[in-house]
N, C-alpha and C positions, 0 to 999 in steps of 0.2 A: 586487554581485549575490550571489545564491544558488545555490550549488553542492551538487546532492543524488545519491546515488551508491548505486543498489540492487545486493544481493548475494542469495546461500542462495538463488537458485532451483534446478532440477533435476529429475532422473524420480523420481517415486514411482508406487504402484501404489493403486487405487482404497481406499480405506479410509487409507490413509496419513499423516502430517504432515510438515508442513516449515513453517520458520520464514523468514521473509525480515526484511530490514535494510537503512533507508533511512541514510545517514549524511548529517548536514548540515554545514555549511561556508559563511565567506563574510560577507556582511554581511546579520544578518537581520534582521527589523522586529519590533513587538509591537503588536497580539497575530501572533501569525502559525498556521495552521491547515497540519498535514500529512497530505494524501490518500493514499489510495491507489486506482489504478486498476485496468484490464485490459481489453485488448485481445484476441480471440482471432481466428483467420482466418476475413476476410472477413462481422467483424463491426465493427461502432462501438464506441468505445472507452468504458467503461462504468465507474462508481462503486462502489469496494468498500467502503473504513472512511474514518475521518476521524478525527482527533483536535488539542483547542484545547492551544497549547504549555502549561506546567504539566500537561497531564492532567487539567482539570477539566469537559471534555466529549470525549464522543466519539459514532461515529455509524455506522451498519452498514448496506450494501444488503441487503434483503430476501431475495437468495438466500444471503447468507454467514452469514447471524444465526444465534447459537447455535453457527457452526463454527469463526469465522475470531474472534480478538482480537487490537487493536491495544492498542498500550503504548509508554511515551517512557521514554528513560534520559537526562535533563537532562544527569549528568557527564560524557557519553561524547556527549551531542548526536546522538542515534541513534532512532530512532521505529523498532518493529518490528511484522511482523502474525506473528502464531501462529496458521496452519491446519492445520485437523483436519477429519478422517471427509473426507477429499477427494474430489470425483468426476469422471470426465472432463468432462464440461461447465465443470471448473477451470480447465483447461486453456488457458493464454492470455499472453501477456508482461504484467506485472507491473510498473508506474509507480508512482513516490511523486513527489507536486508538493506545493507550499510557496503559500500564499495568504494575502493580507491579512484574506482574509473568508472564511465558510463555504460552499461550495456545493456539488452535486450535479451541478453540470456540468462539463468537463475545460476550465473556462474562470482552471485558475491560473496563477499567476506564473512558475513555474520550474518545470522538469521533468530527472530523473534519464532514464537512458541505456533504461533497460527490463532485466528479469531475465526470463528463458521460465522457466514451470512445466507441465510436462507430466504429467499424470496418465493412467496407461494403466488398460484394462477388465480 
């Protein structure tokens, strides 16, 4: 199985960044696709980036475009999102999962523990 292990969440303040880190582990398949999600309270758990292992596709929900980049470090087995210009509507725990195939629903394989990112007004 796949073992995924998110980190760098935290408080920032509206306009802010923070970087989070999905670290992988384990026995993993190919191709294999790393999500990222978010959940906030008392909402459904919801689609943020996506990227195919190598690096030679990636994918962005509509609210993060232009703020948030995902990126992989093969050496280190480590997939990271880079958000910027943060807004409280950010504000949500933070999943990375591992999938055989690409999708847009929180229908993958393996799932990391969650990271809270709170962004205040």
């Amino acid at each position: 199985q796949v073992q995924l292990v998110e980190s760098g969440g935290g408080l920032v303040q509206a306009g802010g960044s923070l970087s989070l880190s999905c670290a992988v582990s384990g026995r993993t398949f190919s191709p294999c696709y790393i999500g990222w999600f978010r959940q906030a309270p008392g909402k459904e758990r919801e689609f943020v980036a996506a990227i195919r292992g190598g690096g030679t596709n990636v994918y962005y929900a509509d609210s993060v475009q232009g703020r948030f980049t995902i990126s992989g470090d093969n050496a280190k087995n480590t997939v990271y999102l880079q958000m910027n210009s943060l807004r409280p509507a950010d504000t949500a725990v933070y999943y990375c999962a591992a999938s055989r195939l690409f999708s847009y629903r929180d229908n993958y394989h393996y799932w990391g523990q969650g990271t809270q990112v709170t962004v205040s007004s």
